[in-house]
One Martini backbone bead per residue (centre of mass of N, CA, C, O) as a GRO file, in nm:
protein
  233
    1UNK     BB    1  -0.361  14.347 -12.747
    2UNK     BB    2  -0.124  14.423 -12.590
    3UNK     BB    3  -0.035  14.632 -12.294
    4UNK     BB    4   0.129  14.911 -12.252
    5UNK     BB    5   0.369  14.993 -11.955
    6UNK     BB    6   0.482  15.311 -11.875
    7UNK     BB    7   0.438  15.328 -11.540
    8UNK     BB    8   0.692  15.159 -11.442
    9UNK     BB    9   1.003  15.304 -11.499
   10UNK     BB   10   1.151  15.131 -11.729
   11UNK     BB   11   1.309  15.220 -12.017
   12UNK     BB   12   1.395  14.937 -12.132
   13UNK     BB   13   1.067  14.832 -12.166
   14UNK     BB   14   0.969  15.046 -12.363
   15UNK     BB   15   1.145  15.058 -12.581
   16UNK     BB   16   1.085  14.743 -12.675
   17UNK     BB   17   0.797  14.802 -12.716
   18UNK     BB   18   0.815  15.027 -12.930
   19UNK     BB   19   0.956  14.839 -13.125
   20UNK     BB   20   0.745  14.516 -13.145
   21UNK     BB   21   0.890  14.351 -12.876
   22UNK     BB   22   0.899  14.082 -12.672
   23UNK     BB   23   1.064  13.904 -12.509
   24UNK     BB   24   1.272  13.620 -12.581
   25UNK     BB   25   1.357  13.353 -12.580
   26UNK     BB   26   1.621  13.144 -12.561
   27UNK     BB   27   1.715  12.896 -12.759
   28UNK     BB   28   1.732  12.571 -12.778
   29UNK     BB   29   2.004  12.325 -12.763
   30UNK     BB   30   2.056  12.040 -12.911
   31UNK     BB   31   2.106  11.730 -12.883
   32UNK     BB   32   2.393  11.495 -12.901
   33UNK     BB   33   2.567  11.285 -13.004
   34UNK     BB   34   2.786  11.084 -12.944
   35UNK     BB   35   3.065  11.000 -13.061
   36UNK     BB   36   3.089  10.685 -13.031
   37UNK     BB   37   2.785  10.686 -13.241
   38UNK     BB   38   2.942  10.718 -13.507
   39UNK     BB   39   2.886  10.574 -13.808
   40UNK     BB   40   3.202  10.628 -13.952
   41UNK     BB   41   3.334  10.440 -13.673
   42UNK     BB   42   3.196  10.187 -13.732
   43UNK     BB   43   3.272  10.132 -14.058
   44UNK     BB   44   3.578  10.120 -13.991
   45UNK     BB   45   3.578   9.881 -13.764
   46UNK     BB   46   3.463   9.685 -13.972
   47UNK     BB   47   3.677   9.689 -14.174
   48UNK     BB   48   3.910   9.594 -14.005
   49UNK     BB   49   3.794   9.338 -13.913
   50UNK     BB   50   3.785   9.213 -14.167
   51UNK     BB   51   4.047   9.245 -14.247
   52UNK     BB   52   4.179   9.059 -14.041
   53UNK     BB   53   4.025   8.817 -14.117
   54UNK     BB   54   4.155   8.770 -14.405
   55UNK     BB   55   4.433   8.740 -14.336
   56UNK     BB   56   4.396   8.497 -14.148
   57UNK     BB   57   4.287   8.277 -14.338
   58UNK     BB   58   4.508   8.298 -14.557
   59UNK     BB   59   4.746   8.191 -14.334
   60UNK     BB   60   4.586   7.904 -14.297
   61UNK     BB   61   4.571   7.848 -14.600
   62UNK     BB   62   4.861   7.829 -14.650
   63UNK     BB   63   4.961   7.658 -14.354
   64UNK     BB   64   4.806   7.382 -14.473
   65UNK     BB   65   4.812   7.065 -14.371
   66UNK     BB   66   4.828   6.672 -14.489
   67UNK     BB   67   4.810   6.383 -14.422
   68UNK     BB   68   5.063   6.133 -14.538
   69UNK     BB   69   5.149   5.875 -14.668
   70UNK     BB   70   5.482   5.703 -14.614
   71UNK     BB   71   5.754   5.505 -14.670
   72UNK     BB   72   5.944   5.339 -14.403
   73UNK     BB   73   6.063   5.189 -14.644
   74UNK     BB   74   6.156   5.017 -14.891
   75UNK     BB   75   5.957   4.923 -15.164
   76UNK     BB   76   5.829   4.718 -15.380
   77UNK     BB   77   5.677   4.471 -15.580
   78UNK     BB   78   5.366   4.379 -15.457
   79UNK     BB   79   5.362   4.488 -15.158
   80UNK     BB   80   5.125   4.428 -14.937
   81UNK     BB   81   5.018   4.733 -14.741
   82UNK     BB   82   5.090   4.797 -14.382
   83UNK     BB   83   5.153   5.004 -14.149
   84UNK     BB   84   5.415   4.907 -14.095
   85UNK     BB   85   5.492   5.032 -14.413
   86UNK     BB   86   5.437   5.309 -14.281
   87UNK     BB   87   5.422   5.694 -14.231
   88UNK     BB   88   5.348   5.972 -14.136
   89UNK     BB   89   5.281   6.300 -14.291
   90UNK     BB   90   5.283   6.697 -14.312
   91UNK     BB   91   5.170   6.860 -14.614
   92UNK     BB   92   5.166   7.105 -14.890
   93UNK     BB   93   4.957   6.995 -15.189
   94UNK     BB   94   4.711   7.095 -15.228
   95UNK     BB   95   4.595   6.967 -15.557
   96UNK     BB   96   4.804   6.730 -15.484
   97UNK     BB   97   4.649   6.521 -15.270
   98UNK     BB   98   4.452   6.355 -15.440
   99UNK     BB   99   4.721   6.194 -15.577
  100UNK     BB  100   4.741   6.047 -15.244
  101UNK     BB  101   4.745   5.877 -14.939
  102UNK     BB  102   4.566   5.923 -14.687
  103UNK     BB  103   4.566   5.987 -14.330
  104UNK     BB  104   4.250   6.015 -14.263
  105UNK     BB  105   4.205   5.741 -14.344
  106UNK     BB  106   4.208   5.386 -14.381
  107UNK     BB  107   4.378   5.134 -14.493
  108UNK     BB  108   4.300   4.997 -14.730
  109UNK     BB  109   4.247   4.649 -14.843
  110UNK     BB  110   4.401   4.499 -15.046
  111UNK     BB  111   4.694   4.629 -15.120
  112UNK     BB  112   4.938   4.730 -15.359
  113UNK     BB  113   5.210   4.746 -15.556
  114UNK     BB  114   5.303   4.882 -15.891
  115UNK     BB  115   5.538   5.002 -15.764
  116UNK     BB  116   5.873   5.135 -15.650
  117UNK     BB  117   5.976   5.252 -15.314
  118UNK     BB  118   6.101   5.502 -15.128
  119UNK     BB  119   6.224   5.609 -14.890
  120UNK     BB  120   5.986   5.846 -14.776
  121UNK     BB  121   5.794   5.817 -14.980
  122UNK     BB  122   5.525   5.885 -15.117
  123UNK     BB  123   5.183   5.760 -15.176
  124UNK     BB  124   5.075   5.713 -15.442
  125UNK     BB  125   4.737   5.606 -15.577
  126UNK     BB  126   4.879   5.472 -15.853
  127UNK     BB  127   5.048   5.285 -15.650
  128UNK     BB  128   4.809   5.111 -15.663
  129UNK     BB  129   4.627   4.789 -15.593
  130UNK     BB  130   4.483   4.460 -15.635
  131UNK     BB  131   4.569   4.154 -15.513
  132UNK     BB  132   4.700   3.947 -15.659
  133UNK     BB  133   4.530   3.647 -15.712
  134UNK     BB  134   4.816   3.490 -15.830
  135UNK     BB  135   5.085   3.557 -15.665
  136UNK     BB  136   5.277   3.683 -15.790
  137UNK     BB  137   5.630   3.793 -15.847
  138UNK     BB  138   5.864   4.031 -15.791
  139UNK     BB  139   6.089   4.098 -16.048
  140UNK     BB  140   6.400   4.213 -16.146
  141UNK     BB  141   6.539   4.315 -16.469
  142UNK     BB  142   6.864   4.363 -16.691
  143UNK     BB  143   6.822   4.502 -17.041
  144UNK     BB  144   7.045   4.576 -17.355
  145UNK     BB  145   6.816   4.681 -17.457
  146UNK     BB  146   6.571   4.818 -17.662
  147UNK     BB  147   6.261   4.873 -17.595
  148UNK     BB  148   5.941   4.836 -17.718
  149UNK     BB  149   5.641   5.045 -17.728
  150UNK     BB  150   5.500   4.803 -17.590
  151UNK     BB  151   5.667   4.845 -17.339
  152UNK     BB  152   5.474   4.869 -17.064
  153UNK     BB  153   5.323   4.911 -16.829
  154UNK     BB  154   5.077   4.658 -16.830
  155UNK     BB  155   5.201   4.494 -16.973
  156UNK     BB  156   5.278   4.203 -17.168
  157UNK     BB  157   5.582   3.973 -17.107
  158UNK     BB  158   5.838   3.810 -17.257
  159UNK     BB  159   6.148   3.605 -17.163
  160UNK     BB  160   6.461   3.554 -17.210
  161UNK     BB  161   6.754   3.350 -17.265
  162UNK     BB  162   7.077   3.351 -17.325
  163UNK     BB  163   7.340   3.098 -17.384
  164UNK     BB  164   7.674   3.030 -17.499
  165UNK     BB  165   7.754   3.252 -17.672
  166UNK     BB  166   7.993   3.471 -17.850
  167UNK     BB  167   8.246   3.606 -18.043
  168UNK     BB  168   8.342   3.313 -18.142
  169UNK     BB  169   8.050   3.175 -18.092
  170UNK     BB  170   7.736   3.136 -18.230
  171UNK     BB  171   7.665   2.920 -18.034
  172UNK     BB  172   7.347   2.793 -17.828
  173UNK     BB  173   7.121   2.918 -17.627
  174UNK     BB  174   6.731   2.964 -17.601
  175UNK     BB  175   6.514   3.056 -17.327
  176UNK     BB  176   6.192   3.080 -17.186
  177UNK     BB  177   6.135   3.183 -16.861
  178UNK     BB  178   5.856   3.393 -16.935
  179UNK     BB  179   5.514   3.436 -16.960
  180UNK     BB  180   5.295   3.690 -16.922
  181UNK     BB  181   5.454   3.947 -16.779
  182UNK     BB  182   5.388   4.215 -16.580
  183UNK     BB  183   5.452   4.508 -16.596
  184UNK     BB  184   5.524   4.800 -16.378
  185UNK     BB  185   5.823   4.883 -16.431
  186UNK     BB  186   6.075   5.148 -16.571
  187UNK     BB  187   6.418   5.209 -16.606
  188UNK     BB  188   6.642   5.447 -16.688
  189UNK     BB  189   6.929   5.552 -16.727
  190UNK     BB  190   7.180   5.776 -16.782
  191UNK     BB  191   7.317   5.632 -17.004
  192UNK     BB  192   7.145   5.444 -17.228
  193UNK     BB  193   7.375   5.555 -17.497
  194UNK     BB  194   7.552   5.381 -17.358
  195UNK     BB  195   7.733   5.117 -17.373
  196UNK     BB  196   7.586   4.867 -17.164
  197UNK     BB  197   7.321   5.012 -17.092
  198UNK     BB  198   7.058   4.963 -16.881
  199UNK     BB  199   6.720   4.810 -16.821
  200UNK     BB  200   6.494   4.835 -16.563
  201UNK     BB  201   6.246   4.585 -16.471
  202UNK     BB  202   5.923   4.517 -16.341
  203UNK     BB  203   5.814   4.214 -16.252
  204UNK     BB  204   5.518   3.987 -16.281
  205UNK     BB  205   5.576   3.627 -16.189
  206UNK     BB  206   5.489   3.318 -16.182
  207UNK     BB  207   5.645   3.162 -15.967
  208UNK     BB  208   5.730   2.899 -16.111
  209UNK     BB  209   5.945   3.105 -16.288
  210UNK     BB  210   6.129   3.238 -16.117
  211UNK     BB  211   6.391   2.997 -16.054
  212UNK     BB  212   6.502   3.048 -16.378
  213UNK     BB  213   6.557   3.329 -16.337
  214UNK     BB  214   6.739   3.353 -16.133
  215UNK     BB  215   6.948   3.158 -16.253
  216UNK     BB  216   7.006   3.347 -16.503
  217UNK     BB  217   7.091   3.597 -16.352
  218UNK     BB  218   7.361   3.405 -16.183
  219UNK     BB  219   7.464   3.347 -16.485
  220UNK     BB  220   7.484   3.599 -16.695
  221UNK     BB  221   7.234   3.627 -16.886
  222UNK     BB  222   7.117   3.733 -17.137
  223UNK     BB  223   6.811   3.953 -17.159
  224UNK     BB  224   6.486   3.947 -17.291
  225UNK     BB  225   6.206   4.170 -17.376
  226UNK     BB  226   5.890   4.097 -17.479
  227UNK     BB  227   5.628   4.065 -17.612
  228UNK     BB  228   5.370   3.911 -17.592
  229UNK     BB  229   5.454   3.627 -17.836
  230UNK     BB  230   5.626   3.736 -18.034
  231UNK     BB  231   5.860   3.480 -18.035
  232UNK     BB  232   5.616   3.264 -18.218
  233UNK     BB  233   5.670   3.395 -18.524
   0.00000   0.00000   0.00000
């Protein structure tokens, strides 16, 4: 036990003393972190910059465009497909990209067209396929009749042509100008039910029987178009 000191003279260290206490030393003070490396801080700063990452992607997956092929004229049936025949555009397809020909890849070799495009048409690749080996022409007629169920792309079909007909006269000719004809596309007019109108056909048809039909064309010949075979029943 510590002796206490009364003969120093001082009366406020005897007080202390009486009291049963020594001076105590002030506690010392816990030094704090900076502001600037506060945990809710640093937390808030992430989900911000995550924030503008999230909008950043959203805004460049919205605006993302695809390269396809679209044809730089008219192009028929038929057409064997090249280069010249095509140029770039830029659009946005999304899922429907799939069905048109990219032209981040290198076009196909050896295909052609299965239906005619318009200028500036996209190239769908359903209108694509492998070069007819038979060499086939692509001639399109206009038929004022109402077309069988079988008459569809891809079916066979052969072509009559009546001439000598009239109102007055029933007596004529009937001949058959192609046979085993591949349809390859149909357009029906926007009048379709009015009297007169007619079904436009797109056909491949052998060389050899081109120039009769081409003839029958230029003579204003009504033309059938029949399912391959129908007519020889």
């Amino acid at each position: 036990m510590a002796t206490l000191d009364y003969a120093s003279g001082d009366p406020e260290l005897a007080e202390r003393a009486l009291r049963g206490g020594a001076p105590q030393p002030a506690p010392a003070r816990r030094l704090r972190r900076p502001a600037w490396f506060d945990p809710r801080m640093i937390i808030g700063v992430g989900l911000i910059l995550a924030s503008v990452a999230g909008v950043i992607f959203l805004l460049n997956a919205q605006n993302r465009t695809l390269p396809v092929y679209a044809a730089d004229r008219e192009l028929s049936t038929g057409t064997q497909l090249s280069a010249e025949d095509l140029h770039t555009v830029h659009v946005r397809l999304d899922a429907a990209a799939e069905h048109y020909l990219s032209a981040e890849a290198e076009l196909p070799p050896d295909v052609e067209l299965l239906r005619p495009l318009s200028e500036g048409e996209l190239v769908p690749a359903a209108a694509l396929g492998a070069v007819d080996q038979q060499r086939r022409q692509a001639v399109t007629v206009d038929v004022q009749h109402a077309l069988a169920r079988s008459v569809q792309p891809g079916r066979s079909v052969d072509v009559w042509a009546a001439s000598g007909f009239s109102a007055l006269e029933q007596s004529g000719e009937v001949t058959m100008l192609a046979t085993a004809a591949e349809v390859t596309d149909i357009r029906e007019s926007d009048a379709t039910f009015e009297p007169g109108a007619a079904v436009t056909v797109e056909l491949l048809v052998d060389p050899a029987e081109v120039p009769d039909l081409l003839a029958a064309l230029g003579a204003g010949d009504e033309l059938t178009v029949l399912p391959a075979g129908a007519g020889d029943n």
